[in-house]
C-alpha positions, 0 to 999 in steps of 0.5 A, spaced: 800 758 076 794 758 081 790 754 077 788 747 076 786 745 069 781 739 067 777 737 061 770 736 061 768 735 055 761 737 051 759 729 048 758 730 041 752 728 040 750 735 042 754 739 038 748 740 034 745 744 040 752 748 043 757 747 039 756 745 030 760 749 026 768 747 026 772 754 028 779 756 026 779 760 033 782 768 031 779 771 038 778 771 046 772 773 048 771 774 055 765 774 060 763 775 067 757 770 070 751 773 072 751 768 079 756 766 084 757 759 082 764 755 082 766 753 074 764 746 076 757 748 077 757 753 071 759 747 066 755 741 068 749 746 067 750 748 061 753 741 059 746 739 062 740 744 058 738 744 052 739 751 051 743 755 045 747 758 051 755 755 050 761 757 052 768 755 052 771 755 058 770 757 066 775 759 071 774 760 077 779 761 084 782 754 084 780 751 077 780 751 069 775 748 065 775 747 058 767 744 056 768 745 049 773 744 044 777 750 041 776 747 034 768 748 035 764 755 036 760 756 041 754 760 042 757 766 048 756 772 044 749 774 042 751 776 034 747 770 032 749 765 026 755 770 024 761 770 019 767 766 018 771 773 016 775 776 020 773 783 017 766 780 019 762 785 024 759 779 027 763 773 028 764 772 036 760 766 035 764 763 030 770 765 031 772 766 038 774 762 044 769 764 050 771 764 057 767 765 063 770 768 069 766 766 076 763 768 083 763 775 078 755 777 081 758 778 088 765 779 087 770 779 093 776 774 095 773 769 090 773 774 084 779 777 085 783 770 085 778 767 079 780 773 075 787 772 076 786 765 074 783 768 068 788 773 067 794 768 067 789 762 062 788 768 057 795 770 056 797 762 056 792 761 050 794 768 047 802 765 047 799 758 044 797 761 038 802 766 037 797 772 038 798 779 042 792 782 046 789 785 041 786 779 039 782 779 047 775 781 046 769 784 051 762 780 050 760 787 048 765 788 043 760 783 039 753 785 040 754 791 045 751 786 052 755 790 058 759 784 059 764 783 063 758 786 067 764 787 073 770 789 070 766 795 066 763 797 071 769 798 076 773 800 069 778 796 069 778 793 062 784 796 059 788 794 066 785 787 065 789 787 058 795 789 061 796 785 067 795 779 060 800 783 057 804 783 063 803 776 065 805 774 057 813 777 058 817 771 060 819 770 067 827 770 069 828 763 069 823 762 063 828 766 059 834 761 059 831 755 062 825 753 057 829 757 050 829 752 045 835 747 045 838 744 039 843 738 038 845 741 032 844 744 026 840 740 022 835 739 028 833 746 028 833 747 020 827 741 021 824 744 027 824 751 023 822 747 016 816 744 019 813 751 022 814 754 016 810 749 011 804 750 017 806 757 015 806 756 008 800 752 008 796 757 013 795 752 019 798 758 023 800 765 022 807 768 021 809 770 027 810 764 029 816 762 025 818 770 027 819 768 034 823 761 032 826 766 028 829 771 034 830 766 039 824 767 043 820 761 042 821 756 048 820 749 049 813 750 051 811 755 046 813 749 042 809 744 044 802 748 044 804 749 037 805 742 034 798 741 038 795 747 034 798 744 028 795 737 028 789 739 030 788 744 024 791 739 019 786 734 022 780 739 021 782 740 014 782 732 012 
Protein backbone atom coordinates (compact mmCIF):
# COMPACT_ATOMS: atom_id res chain seq x y z
CA UNK A 1 0.00 0.00 0.00
CA UNK A 2 1.33 3.53 -1.06
CA UNK A 3 -1.23 5.28 1.06
CA UNK A 4 -1.67 6.42 4.62
CA UNK A 5 -5.20 6.30 6.37
CA UNK A 6 -6.61 8.71 8.83
CA UNK A 7 -10.01 9.62 10.13
CA UNK A 8 -11.48 12.82 10.55
CA UNK A 9 -14.13 12.45 11.32
CA UNK A 10 -17.70 14.50 10.22
CA UNK A 11 -18.92 15.98 14.24
CA UNK A 12 -22.18 14.54 14.71
CA UNK A 13 -23.82 17.70 15.30
CA UNK A 14 -23.75 17.95 11.60
CA UNK A 15 -25.30 14.92 10.62
CA UNK A 16 -28.53 16.74 10.12
CA UNK A 17 -26.64 18.73 7.05
CA UNK A 18 -23.99 15.93 5.50
CA UNK A 19 -24.96 12.80 6.61
CA UNK A 20 -28.76 12.12 8.52
CA UNK A 21 -30.06 9.07 7.48
CA UNK A 22 -28.25 5.54 8.83
CA UNK A 23 -26.98 3.48 5.76
CA UNK A 24 -26.56 -0.22 5.23
CA UNK A 25 -23.66 0.67 2.36
CA UNK A 26 -24.37 -1.80 -0.69
CA UNK A 27 -22.14 0.33 -3.45
CA UNK A 28 -19.09 2.32 -4.14
CA UNK A 29 -19.30 5.14 -5.62
CA UNK A 30 -16.58 7.05 -7.20
CA UNK A 31 -15.62 10.66 -8.15
CA UNK A 32 -13.30 12.88 -9.76
CA UNK A 33 -12.70 16.39 -8.04
CA UNK A 34 -13.23 19.53 -9.79
CA UNK A 35 -10.08 21.35 -8.31
CA UNK A 36 -6.30 20.26 -7.48
CA UNK A 37 -6.54 19.95 -3.95
CA UNK A 38 -4.97 17.63 -1.66
CA UNK A 39 -7.50 15.28 0.25
CA UNK A 40 -6.80 17.02 3.51
CA UNK A 41 -7.94 20.20 1.96
CA UNK A 42 -10.97 18.68 0.22
CA UNK A 43 -12.23 17.32 3.70
CA UNK A 44 -11.68 20.41 5.96
CA UNK A 45 -13.85 22.10 3.22
CA UNK A 46 -16.68 20.28 3.08
CA UNK A 47 -16.36 19.55 6.89
CA UNK A 48 -16.49 23.30 7.35
CA UNK A 49 -19.47 24.56 4.86
CA UNK A 50 -22.98 24.13 5.54
CA UNK A 51 -23.75 22.92 2.42
CA UNK A 52 -25.82 19.48 1.55
CA UNK A 53 -22.63 18.75 -0.37
CA UNK A 54 -20.86 15.43 1.25
CA UNK A 55 -18.85 12.44 0.70
CA UNK A 56 -17.29 9.83 2.30
CA UNK A 57 -13.58 9.51 1.72
CA UNK A 58 -10.65 11.38 -0.14
CA UNK A 59 -7.82 9.99 -1.67
CA UNK A 60 -5.14 11.75 -3.04
CA UNK A 61 -0.95 10.61 -3.85
CA UNK A 62 -0.01 9.92 -0.02
CA UNK A 63 -3.26 9.54 2.05
CA UNK A 64 -6.78 8.33 2.61
CA UNK A 65 -9.24 10.23 4.43
CA UNK A 66 -12.49 8.90 5.76
CA UNK A 67 -15.00 12.25 6.89
CA UNK A 68 -17.81 10.27 7.43
CA UNK A 69 -18.56 7.02 8.62
CA UNK A 70 -19.71 4.25 6.46
CA UNK A 71 -22.84 3.74 8.60
CA UNK A 72 -24.16 7.04 7.42
CA UNK A 73 -25.23 8.34 3.87
CA UNK A 74 -23.65 11.03 2.33
CA UNK A 75 -24.99 13.68 -0.26
CA UNK A 76 -21.94 12.77 -3.36
CA UNK A 77 -24.66 11.45 -5.93
CA UNK A 78 -27.27 14.37 -7.12
CA UNK A 79 -30.24 11.51 -7.16
CA UNK A 80 -31.91 13.40 -4.23
CA UNK A 81 -33.41 12.02 -0.95
CA UNK A 82 -33.39 8.28 -2.82
CA UNK A 83 -34.52 4.79 -1.67
CA UNK A 84 -33.19 2.34 0.39
CA UNK A 85 -33.96 -0.47 -2.37
CA UNK A 86 -31.42 -1.92 -3.89
CA UNK A 87 -33.80 -2.55 -7.20
CA UNK A 88 -34.31 1.35 -6.48
CA UNK A 89 -33.22 3.85 -9.61
CA UNK A 90 -31.98 6.54 -7.06
CA UNK A 91 -30.16 5.29 -4.23
CA UNK A 92 -26.52 6.45 -4.42
CA UNK A 93 -27.14 8.88 -1.85
CA UNK A 94 -28.65 6.19 0.48
CA UNK A 95 -26.76 3.48 -0.27
CA UNK A 96 -23.18 4.15 -1.17
CA UNK A 97 -19.84 4.99 -0.05
CA UNK A 98 -18.43 8.18 -1.76
CA UNK A 99 -15.07 8.31 -2.70
CA UNK A 100 -13.13 11.25 -3.97
CA UNK A 101 -10.22 11.13 -5.96
CA UNK A 102 -8.07 14.28 -5.98
CA UNK A 103 -5.64 16.45 -8.16
CA UNK A 104 -8.32 15.08 -10.89
CA UNK A 105 -8.83 18.75 -12.68
CA UNK A 106 -5.12 19.08 -14.07
CA UNK A 107 -4.16 15.21 -13.76
CA UNK A 108 -0.33 14.61 -14.09
CA UNK A 109 2.03 12.73 -11.63
CA UNK A 110 -0.39 13.66 -8.46
CA UNK A 111 -3.29 12.17 -10.30
CA UNK A 112 -1.79 9.04 -11.41
CA UNK A 113 -0.55 8.25 -7.89
CA UNK A 114 -4.20 9.44 -5.90
CA UNK A 115 -5.95 6.99 -8.31
CA UNK A 116 -3.91 4.34 -7.65
CA UNK A 117 -4.42 5.09 -4.31
CA UNK A 118 -8.04 4.98 -5.21
CA UNK A 119 -7.81 1.83 -6.91
CA UNK A 120 -5.93 -0.14 -4.04
CA UNK A 121 -8.70 1.42 -1.23
CA UNK A 122 -11.63 0.58 -3.24
CA UNK A 123 -10.63 -3.24 -3.73
CA UNK A 124 -9.71 -3.17 -0.01
CA UNK A 125 -13.15 -2.06 0.86
CA UNK A 126 -14.70 -4.30 -1.76
CA UNK A 127 -12.71 -7.67 0.10
CA UNK A 128 -14.14 -6.14 3.52
CA UNK A 129 -17.55 -6.33 2.47
CA UNK A 130 -17.21 -9.44 0.49
CA UNK A 131 -18.30 -7.71 -2.49
CA UNK A 132 -17.13 -8.25 -6.41
CA UNK A 133 -16.55 -5.07 -8.93
CA UNK A 134 -19.98 -5.22 -9.74
CA UNK A 135 -20.77 -3.21 -6.72
CA UNK A 136 -18.21 -0.07 -8.07
CA UNK A 137 -20.50 2.83 -9.12
CA UNK A 138 -19.79 6.18 -11.51
CA UNK A 139 -21.34 9.61 -10.08
CA UNK A 140 -23.07 9.14 -13.65
CA UNK A 141 -24.21 5.80 -12.98
CA UNK A 142 -26.75 7.92 -10.40
CA UNK A 143 -27.92 10.74 -12.04
CA UNK A 144 -26.12 10.92 -15.28
CA UNK A 145 -23.33 13.82 -14.06
CA UNK A 146 -20.09 13.08 -16.39
CA UNK A 147 -18.18 12.20 -13.49
CA UNK A 148 -15.54 10.87 -12.84
CA UNK A 149 -15.10 13.64 -15.36
CA UNK A 150 -11.18 12.42 -16.20
CA UNK A 151 -11.36 8.79 -16.19
CA UNK A 152 -14.38 9.46 -18.93
CA UNK A 153 -12.91 11.60 -20.57
CA UNK A 154 -9.73 9.36 -21.22
CA UNK A 155 -12.15 6.20 -21.36
CA UNK A 156 -10.75 4.21 -18.99
CA UNK A 157 -13.49 3.42 -16.93
CA UNK A 158 -13.57 -0.44 -17.70
CA UNK A 159 -9.61 -0.47 -16.90
CA UNK A 160 -10.09 1.15 -13.46
CA UNK A 161 -12.49 -1.65 -12.57
CA UNK A 162 -9.89 -4.30 -13.67
CA UNK A 163 -6.95 -2.84 -12.07
CA UNK A 164 -9.43 -3.27 -8.75
CA UNK A 165 -10.26 -6.44 -9.69
CA UNK A 166 -6.85 -7.01 -10.07
CA UNK A 167 -5.65 -5.51 -7.13
CA UNK A 168 -8.57 -7.67 -5.02
CA UNK A 169 -6.49 -11.25 -6.43
CA UNK A 170 -4.44 -12.45 -3.50
CA UNK A 171 -0.51 -11.67 -3.64
CA UNK A 172 1.78 -14.98 -3.34
CA UNK A 173 2.69 -14.25 0.04
CA UNK A 174 -0.87 -13.38 0.98
CA UNK A 175 -2.07 -17.00 0.09
CA UNK A 176 -0.10 -18.86 2.41
CA UNK A 177 1.08 -16.22 5.00
CA UNK A 178 -2.38 -14.46 5.99
CA UNK A 179 -4.83 -17.84 5.49
CA UNK A 180 -6.69 -18.50 8.49
CA UNK A 181 -5.27 -20.54 11.05
CA UNK A 182 -7.04 -22.80 13.49
CA UNK A 183 -5.67 -24.62 16.66
CA UNK A 184 -8.23 -27.09 16.37
CA UNK A 185 -11.54 -28.13 15.14
CA UNK A 186 -13.79 -26.91 17.27
CA UNK A 187 -12.20 -23.01 16.91
CA UNK A 188 -12.95 -23.12 13.43
CA UNK A 189 -16.55 -24.57 14.00
CA UNK A 190 -17.04 -21.29 16.20
CA UNK A 191 -15.66 -18.88 13.78
CA UNK A 192 -17.86 -20.45 11.12
CA UNK A 193 -20.97 -20.42 13.48
CA UNK A 194 -20.53 -16.96 14.45
CA UNK A 195 -20.59 -15.96 10.65
CA UNK A 196 -23.29 -18.04 9.72
CA UNK A 197 -25.60 -16.43 12.53
CA UNK A 198 -24.45 -12.79 10.87
CA UNK A 199 -25.52 -14.64 7.70
CA UNK A 200 -28.49 -15.71 9.22
CA UNK A 201 -29.41 -12.64 10.76
CA UNK A 202 -28.40 -10.70 7.52
CA UNK A 203 -25.97 -8.61 8.98
CA UNK A 204 -23.89 -9.85 6.10
CA UNK A 205 -24.15 -11.59 2.74
CA UNK A 206 -23.53 -15.31 2.03
CA UNK A 207 -20.48 -14.89 0.29
CA UNK A 208 -18.76 -14.53 3.15
CA UNK A 209 -19.43 -17.66 4.70
CA UNK A 210 -18.56 -19.33 0.88
CA UNK A 211 -15.20 -17.70 1.29
CA UNK A 212 -14.52 -19.27 4.85
CA UNK A 213 -15.90 -22.15 3.49
CA UNK A 214 -13.48 -22.65 0.38
CA UNK A 215 -10.34 -21.56 2.38
CA UNK A 216 -9.85 -18.29 0.95
CA UNK A 217 -11.03 -16.00 3.78
CA UNK A 218 -7.78 -14.64 5.74
CA UNK A 219 -6.68 -13.27 8.77
CA UNK A 220 -7.45 -9.67 7.38
CA UNK A 221 -10.61 -10.72 5.81
CA UNK A 222 -11.59 -11.61 9.09
CA UNK A 223 -11.08 -8.81 10.93
CA UNK A 224 -12.73 -6.38 8.80
CA UNK A 225 -15.53 -8.78 8.83
CA UNK A 226 -16.08 -8.69 12.73
CA UNK A 227 -15.90 -4.89 12.65
CA UNK A 228 -18.84 -4.93 9.77
CA UNK A 229 -20.39 -7.30 12.03
CA UNK A 230 -20.38 -5.13 15.51
CA UNK A 231 -21.23 -2.23 13.52
CA UNK A 232 -24.64 -3.38 11.90
CA UNK A 233 -25.73 -5.17 15.22
CA UNK A 234 -25.05 -1.86 17.06
CA UNK A 235 -27.01 -0.12 14.03
CA UNK A 236 -29.68 -2.48 14.72
CA UNK A 237 -30.22 -1.73 18.54
Amino acid sequence: MTYTFRQILLPPTKYPIKAPYIMFPQFITVHNTANDAPAANEIAYMLSNNNQVSYHVAVDDKEVIQAIPFNRNAWHCGDGGGSTDPNALTKGNRLSIGVEICYSKSGGACYVAAEENAVQYIAKLLKQYGWGVDRVKKHQDWNGKYCPHRILSEERWNSFLNRIEEAMKPKETEKDDDKMQFTNETTKAAVRDYIKQAVDKKLIEKSWLDKFDNGTMTTGDYEGLKLIIAQRENNKK
